[in-house]
C-alpha positions as CSV (number, residue, x, y, z in Angstrom):
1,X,31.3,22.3,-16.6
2,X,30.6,23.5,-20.3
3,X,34.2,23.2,-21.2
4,X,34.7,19.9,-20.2
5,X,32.5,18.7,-23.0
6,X,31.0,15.7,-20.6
7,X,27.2,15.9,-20.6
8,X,25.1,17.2,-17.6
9,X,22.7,15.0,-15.8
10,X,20.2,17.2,-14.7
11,X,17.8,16.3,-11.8
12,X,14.5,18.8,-11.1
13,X,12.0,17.9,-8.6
14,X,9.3,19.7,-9.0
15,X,6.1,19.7,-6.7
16,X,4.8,16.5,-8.6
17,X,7.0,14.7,-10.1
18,X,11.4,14.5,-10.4
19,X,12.4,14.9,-14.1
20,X,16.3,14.2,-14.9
21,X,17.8,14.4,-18.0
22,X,21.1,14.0,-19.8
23,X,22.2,17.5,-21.5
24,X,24.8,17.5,-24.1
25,X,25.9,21.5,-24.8
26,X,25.5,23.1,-27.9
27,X,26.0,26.4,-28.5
28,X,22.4,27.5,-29.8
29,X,21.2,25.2,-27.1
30,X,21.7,22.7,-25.0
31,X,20.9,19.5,-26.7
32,X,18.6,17.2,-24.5
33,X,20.2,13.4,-24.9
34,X,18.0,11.1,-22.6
35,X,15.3,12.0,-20.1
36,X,12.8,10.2,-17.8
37,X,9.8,12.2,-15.9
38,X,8.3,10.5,-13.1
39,X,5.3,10.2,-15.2
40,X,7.0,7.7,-17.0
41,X,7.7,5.5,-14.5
42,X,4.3,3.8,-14.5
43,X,5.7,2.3,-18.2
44,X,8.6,0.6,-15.8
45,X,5.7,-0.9,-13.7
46,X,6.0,1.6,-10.7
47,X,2.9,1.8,-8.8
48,X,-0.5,3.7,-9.2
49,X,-1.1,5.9,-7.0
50,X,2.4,5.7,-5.4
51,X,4.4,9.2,-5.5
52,X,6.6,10.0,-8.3
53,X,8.8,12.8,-6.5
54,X,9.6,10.0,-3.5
55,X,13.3,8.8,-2.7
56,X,12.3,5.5,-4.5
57,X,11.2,7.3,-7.6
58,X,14.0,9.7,-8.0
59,X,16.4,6.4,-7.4
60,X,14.3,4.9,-10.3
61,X,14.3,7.9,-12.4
62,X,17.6,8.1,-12.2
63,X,18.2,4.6,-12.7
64,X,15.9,4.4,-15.6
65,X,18.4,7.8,-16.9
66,X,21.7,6.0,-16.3
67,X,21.0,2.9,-18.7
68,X,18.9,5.7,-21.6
69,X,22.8,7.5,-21.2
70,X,24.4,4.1,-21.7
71,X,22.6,3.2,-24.4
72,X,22.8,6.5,-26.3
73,X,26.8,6.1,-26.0
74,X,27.2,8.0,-23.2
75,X,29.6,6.6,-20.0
76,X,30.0,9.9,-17.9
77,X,28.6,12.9,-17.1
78,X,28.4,16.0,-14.4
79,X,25.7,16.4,-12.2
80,X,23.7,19.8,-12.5
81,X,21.3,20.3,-9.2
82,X,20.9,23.7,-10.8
83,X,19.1,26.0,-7.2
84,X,18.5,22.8,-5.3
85,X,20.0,22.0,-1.8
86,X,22.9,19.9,-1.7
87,X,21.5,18.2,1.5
88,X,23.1,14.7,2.0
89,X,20.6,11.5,1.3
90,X,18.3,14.0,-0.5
91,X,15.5,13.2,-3.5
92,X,18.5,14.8,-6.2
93,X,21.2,12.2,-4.7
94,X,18.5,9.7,-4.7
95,X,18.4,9.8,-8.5
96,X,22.4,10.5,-8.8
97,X,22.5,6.9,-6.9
98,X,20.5,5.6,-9.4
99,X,22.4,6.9,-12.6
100,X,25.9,5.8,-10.7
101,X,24.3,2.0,-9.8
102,X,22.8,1.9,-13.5
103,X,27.0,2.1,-14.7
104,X,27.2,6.2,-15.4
105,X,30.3,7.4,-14.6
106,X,29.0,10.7,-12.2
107,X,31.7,12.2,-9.8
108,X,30.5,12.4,-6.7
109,X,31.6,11.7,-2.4
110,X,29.9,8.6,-1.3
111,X,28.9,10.6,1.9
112,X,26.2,12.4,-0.2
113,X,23.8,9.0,-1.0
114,X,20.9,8.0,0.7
115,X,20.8,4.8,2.6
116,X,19.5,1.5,0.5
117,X,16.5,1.3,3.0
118,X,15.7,4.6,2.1
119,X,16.3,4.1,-1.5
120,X,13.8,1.1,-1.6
121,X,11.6,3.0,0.4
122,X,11.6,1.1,3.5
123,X,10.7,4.1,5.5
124,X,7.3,4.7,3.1
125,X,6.1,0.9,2.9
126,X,7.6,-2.4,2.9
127,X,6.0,-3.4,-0.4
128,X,7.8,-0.4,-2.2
129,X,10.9,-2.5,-2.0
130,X,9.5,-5.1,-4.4
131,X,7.9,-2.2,-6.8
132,X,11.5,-0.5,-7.2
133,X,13.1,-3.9,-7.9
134,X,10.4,-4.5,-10.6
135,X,11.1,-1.2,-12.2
136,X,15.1,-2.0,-12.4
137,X,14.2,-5.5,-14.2
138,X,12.0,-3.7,-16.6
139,X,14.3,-1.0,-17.0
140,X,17.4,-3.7,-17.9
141,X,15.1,-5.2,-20.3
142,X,13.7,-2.5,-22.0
143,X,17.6,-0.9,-22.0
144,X,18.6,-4.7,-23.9
């Protein structure tokens, strides 16, 4: 991965929150690019009160990553799941689906993404739908 050159898109999910970042490598450290914490969601419009480590938050996150990668000049990158399980339609490949729908180039099997209900959060609440299409507008205009 580190000879490539390409970037890392990190995703973390820690008890709280899901934290993904865009890691370029530098050789007395790696070089932090973009990065969204699901505490910063609530500046995208994202519910109070609703989780920020949720399938629809790590979509978001990842989303909300995707276009700060974009606008920083970056088109592709590697995903870097670091100890996490590679389970398929997991939180992680949550926020990989976002980055990918958000135009970043992230190889990666189509078998691994969660389903669009679960992505909008149609298994939490139906109003969660709305709250995650809210957040993309505000991401696309805050991202110009």
């Amino acid at each position: 991965m580190l000879r490539g050159g390409a970037p890392r898109a990190i995703v973390r999910v820690s008890n709280t929150q899901v934290v993904c970042q865009l890691a370029q490598f530098d050789p007395d450290g790696d070089k932090i690019v973009a990065s969204v914490r699901g505490s910063n969601l609530a500046a995208y419009g994202w519910p109070a009160g609703a989780s920020t480590k949720s399938v629809p938050a790590c979509y978001v996150a990842g989303y909300a990553l995707g276009k700060s990668a974009l606008s920083a000049g970056h088109d592709s990158a590697i995903l870097d799941i670091g100890l996490a399980s590679s389970s398929p339609g997991s939180r992680i490949f949550a926020a990989l689906k976002g980055m990918v729908d958000a135009g970043l180039d992230v190889p990666h099997g189509e078998g691994i993404m969660p389903s669009d209900d679960r992505v909008n959060g149609a298994h939490i609440n139906d109003s969660l739908a709305a709250a995650v299409e809210a957040a993309k507008n505000a991401i696309e205009e805050a991202s110009g």
